[in-house]
RODREN-349435 format. One line per field, with one value per residue: residue number from 0; residue in one letter; x, y, z of N, C-alpha, C, O, CB in turn. Coordinates in steps of 0.2 Angstrom, whole numbers, plus 5000, padded with zeros to 4 digits. Glycine has a CB too. Example, Ala and Ser with C-alpha at 12.3 -4.5 7.8 and 13.67 -1.06 7.14 Angstrom:
BEGIN
nr = 0,1
rest = A,S
n.u = 5066,5064
n.v = 4972,4989
n.w = 5039,5035
ca.u = 5062,5068
ca.v = 4978,4995
ca.w = 5039,5036
c.u = 5066,5064
c.v = 4984,5000
c.w = 5039,5039
o.u = 5071,5067
o.v = 4983,5006
o.w = 5042,5040
cb.u = 5057,5070
cb.v = 4978,4997
cb.w = 5045,5029
***
This chain:
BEGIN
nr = 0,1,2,3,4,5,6,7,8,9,10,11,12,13,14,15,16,17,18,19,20,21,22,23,24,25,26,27,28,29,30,31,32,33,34,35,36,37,38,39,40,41,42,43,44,45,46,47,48,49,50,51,52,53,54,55,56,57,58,59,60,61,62,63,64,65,66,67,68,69,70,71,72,73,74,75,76,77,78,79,80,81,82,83,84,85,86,87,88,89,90,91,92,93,94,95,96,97,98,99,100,101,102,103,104,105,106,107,108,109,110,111,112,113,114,115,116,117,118,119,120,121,122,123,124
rest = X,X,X,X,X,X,X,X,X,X,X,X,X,X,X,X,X,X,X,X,X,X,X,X,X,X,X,X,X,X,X,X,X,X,X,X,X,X,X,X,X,X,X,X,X,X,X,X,X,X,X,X,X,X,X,X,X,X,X,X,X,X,X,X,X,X,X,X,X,X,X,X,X,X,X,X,X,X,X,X,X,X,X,X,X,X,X,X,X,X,X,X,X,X,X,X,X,X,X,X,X,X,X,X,X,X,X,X,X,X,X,X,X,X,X,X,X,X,X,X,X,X,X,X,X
n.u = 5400,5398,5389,5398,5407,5401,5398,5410,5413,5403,5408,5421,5416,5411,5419,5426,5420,5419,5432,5434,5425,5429,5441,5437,5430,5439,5450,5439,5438,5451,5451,5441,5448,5457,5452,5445,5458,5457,5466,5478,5479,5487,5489,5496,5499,5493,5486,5471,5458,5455,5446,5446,5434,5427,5434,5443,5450,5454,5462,5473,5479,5486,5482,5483,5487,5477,5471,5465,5453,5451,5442,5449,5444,5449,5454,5457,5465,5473,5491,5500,5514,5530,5545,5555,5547,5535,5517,5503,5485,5483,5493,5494,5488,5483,5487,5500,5511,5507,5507,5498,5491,5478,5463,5448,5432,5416,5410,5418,5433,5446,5461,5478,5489,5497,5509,5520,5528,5541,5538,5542,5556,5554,5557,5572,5575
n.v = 5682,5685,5673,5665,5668,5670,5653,5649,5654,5647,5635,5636,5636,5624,5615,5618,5617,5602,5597,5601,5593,5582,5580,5584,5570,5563,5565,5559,5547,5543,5545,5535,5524,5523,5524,5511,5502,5493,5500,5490,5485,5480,5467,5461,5445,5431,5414,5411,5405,5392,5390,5376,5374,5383,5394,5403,5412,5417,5431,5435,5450,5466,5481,5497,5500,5493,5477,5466,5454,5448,5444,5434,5434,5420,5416,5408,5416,5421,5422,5412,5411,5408,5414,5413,5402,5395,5391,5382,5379,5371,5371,5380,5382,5384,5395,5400,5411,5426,5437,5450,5455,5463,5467,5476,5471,5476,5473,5464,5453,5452,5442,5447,5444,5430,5428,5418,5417,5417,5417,5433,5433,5435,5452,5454,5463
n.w = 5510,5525,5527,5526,5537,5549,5547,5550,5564,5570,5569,5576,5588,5590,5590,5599,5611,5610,5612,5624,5632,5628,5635,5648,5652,5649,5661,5671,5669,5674,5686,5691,5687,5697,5709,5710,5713,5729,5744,5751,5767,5784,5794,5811,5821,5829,5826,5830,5826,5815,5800,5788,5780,5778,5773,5782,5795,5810,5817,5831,5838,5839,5837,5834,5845,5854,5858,5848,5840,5822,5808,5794,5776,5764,5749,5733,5727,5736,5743,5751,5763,5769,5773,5758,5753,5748,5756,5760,5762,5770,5778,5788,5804,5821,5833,5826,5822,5811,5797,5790,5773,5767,5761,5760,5758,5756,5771,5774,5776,5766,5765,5754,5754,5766,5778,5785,5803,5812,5829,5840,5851,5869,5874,5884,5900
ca.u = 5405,5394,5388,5407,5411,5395,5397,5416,5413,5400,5412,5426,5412,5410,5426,5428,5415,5419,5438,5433,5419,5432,5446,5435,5429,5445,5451,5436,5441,5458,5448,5438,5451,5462,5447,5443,5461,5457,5473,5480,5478,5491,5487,5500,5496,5495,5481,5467,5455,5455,5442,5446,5429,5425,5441,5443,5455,5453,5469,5471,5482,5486,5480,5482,5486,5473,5470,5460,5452,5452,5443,5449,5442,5455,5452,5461,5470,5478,5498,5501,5520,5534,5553,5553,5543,5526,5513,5497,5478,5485,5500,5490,5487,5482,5495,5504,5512,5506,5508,5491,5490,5471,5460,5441,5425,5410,5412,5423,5442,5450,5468,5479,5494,5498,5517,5521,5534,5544,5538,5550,5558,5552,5566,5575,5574
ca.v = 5683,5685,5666,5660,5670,5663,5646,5648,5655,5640,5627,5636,5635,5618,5613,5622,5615,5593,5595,5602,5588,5576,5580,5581,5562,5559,5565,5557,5538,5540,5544,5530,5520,5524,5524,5505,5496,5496,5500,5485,5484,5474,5465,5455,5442,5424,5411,5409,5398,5390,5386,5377,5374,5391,5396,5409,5412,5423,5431,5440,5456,5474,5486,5506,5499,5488,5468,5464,5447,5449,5438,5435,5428,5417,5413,5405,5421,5423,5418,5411,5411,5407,5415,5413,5394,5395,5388,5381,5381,5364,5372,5386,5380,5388,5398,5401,5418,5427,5446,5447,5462,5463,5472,5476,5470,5477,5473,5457,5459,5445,5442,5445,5438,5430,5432,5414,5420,5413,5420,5439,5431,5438,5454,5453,5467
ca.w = 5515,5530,5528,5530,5545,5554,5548,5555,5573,5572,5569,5581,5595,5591,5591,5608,5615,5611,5616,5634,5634,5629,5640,5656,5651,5652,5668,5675,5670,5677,5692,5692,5689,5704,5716,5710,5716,5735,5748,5755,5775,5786,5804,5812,5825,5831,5822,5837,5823,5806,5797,5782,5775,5779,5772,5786,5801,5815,5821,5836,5838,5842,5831,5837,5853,5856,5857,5842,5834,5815,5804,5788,5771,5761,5742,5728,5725,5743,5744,5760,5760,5774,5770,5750,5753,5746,5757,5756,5768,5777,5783,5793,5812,5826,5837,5820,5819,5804,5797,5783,5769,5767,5757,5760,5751,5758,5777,5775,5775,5760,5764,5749,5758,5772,5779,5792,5803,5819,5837,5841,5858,5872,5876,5891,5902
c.u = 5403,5392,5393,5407,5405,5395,5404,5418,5409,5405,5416,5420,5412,5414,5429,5424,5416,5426,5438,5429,5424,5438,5440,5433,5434,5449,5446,5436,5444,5455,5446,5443,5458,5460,5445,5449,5459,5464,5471,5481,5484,5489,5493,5495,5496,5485,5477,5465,5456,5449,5443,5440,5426,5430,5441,5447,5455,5461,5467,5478,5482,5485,5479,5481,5482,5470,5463,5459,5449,5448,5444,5447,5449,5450,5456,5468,5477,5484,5500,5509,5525,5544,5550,5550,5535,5523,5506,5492,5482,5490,5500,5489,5486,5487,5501,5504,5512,5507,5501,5493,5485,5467,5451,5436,5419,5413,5417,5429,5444,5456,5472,5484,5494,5505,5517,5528,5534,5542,5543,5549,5557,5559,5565,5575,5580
c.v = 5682,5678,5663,5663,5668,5656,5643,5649,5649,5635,5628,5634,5629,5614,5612,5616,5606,5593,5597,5599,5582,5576,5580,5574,5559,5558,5562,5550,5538,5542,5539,5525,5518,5524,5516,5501,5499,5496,5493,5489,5478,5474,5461,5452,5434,5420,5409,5403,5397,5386,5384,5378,5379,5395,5405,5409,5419,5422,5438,5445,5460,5478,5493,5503,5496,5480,5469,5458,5448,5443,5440,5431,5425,5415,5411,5411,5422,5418,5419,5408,5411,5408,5416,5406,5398,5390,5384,5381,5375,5367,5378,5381,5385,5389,5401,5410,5422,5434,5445,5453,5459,5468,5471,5476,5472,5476,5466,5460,5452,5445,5439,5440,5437,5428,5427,5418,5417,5418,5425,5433,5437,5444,5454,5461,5467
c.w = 5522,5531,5531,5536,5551,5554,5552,5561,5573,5573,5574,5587,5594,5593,5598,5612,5617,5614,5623,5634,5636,5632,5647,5657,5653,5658,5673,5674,5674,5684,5694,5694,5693,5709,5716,5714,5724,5738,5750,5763,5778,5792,5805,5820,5826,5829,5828,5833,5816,5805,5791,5777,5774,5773,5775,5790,5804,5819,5827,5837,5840,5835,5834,5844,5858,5855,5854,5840,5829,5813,5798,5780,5766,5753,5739,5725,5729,5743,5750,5761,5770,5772,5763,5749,5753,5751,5757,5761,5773,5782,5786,5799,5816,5831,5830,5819,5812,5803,5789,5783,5767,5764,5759,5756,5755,5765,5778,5771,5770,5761,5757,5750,5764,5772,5786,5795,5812,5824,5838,5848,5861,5874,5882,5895,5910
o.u = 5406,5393,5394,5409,5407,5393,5405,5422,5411,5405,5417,5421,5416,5413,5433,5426,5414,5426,5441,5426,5424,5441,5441,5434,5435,5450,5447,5435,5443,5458,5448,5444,5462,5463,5443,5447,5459,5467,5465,5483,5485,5487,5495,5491,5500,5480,5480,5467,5459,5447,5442,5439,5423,5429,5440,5446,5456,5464,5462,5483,5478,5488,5473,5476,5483,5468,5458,5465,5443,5449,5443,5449,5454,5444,5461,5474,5483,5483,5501,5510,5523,5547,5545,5550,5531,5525,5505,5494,5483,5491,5505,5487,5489,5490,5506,5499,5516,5508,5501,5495,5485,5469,5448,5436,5417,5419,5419,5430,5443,5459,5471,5484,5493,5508,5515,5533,5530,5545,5549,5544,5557,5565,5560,5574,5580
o.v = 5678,5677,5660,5660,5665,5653,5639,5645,5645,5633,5622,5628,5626,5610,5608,5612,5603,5589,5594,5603,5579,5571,5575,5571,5555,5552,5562,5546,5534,5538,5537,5523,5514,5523,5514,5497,5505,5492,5491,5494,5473,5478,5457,5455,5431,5423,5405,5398,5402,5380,5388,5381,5380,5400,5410,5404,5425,5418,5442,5442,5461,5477,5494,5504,5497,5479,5471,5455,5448,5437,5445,5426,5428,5414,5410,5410,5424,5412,5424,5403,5413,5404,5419,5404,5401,5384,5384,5385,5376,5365,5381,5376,5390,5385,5404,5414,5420,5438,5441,5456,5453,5474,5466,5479,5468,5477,5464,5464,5447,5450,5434,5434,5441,5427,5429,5421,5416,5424,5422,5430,5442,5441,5455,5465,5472
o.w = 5526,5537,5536,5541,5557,5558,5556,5564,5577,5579,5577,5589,5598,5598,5601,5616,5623,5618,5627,5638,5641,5631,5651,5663,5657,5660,5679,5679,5678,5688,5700,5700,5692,5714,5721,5718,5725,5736,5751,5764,5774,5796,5800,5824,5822,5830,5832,5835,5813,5807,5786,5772,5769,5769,5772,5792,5802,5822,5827,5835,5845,5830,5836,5848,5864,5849,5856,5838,5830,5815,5796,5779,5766,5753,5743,5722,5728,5742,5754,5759,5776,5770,5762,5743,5756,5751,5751,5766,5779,5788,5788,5796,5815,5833,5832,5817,5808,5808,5785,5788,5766,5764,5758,5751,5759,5765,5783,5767,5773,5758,5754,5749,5769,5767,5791,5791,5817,5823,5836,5850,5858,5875,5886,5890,5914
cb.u = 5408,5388,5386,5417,5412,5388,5397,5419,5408,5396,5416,5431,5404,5409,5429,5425,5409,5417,5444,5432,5414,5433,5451,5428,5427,5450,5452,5429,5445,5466,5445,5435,5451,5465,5439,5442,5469,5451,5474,5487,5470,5498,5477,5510,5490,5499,5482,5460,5448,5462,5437,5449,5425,5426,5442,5439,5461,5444,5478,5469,5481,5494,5473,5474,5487,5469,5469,5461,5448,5459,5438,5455,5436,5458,5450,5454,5466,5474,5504,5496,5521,5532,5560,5560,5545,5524,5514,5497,5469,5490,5506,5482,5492,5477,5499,5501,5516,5500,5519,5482,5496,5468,5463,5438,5424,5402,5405,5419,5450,5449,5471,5480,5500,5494,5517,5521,5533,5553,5539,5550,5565,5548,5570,5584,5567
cb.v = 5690,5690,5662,5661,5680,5663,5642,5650,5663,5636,5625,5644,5638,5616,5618,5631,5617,5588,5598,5609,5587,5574,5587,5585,5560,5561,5572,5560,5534,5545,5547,5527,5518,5531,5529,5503,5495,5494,5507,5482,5480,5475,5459,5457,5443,5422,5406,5416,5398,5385,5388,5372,5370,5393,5395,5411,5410,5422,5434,5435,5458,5478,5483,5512,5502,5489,5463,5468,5443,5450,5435,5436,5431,5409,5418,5403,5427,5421,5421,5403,5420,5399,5409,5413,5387,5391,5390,5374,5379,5355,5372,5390,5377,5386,5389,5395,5420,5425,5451,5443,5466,5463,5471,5479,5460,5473,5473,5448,5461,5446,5438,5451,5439,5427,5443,5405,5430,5410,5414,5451,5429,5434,5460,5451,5469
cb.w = 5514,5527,5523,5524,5545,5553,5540,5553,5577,5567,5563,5583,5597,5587,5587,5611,5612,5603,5612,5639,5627,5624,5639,5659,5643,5649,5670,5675,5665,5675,5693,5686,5685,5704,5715,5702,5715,5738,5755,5752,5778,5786,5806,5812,5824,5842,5816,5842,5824,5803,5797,5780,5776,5788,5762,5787,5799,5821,5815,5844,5835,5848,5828,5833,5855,5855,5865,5836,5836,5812,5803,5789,5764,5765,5738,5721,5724,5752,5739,5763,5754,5778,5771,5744,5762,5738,5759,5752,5764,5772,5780,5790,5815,5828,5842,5813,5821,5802,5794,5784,5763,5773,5747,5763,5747,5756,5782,5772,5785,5750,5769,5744,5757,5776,5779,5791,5799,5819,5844,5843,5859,5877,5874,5890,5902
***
């Protein structure tokens, strides 16, 4: 009798012990994998340069109320878009007003989109 009741607190400890093993495992993926997508970033601004071969463009901007020049990387992935018309790398120019959502990779910024968009008119005062 004595044997079963020690092999049975064994086994509850055991028991105890892998399901609060395997629940903290758990709550520590969904961490992971909530820390992996990084935040999107937005800049707006007008296109100072283009490099296609580079595939990069520096916009210039205000950003927390200061005149800022951005560079940004472009990839295969980035949707360069004007209204609902898809654009493409050719139809980037310089002076071209843009609004970019960007995401960071180590110190370089990758635009996921970019967002062409017509000059506000200056307002009247």
């Amino acid at each position: 009798m004595m044997k079963r009741m020690i092999f049975l607190v064994a086994l509850l400890t055991l028991v105890a012990f892998v399901s609060g093993a395997m629940a903290q495992q758990k709550s520590t993926s969904t961490k992971t994998a909530t820390a992996e997508k990084p935040k999107l970033q937005k800049f707006s601004g007008v296109i100072e340069k283009f490099d296609e071969m580079a595939k990069t463009i520096e916009v210039k901007g205000k950003a927390k109320k200061e005149q800022k020049t951005l560079t940004f990387a472009i990839d295969d992935k980035t949707k360069i878009t004007k209204g609902k018309t898809t654009l493409t790398l050719a139809d980037l120019k310089e002076g071209t007003h843009v609004s970019i959502q960007y995401e960071k990779d180590g110190e370089e910024m990758v635009a996921v989109a970019i967002k062409v968009s017509e000059p506000k008119a200056p307002s009247k005062k």
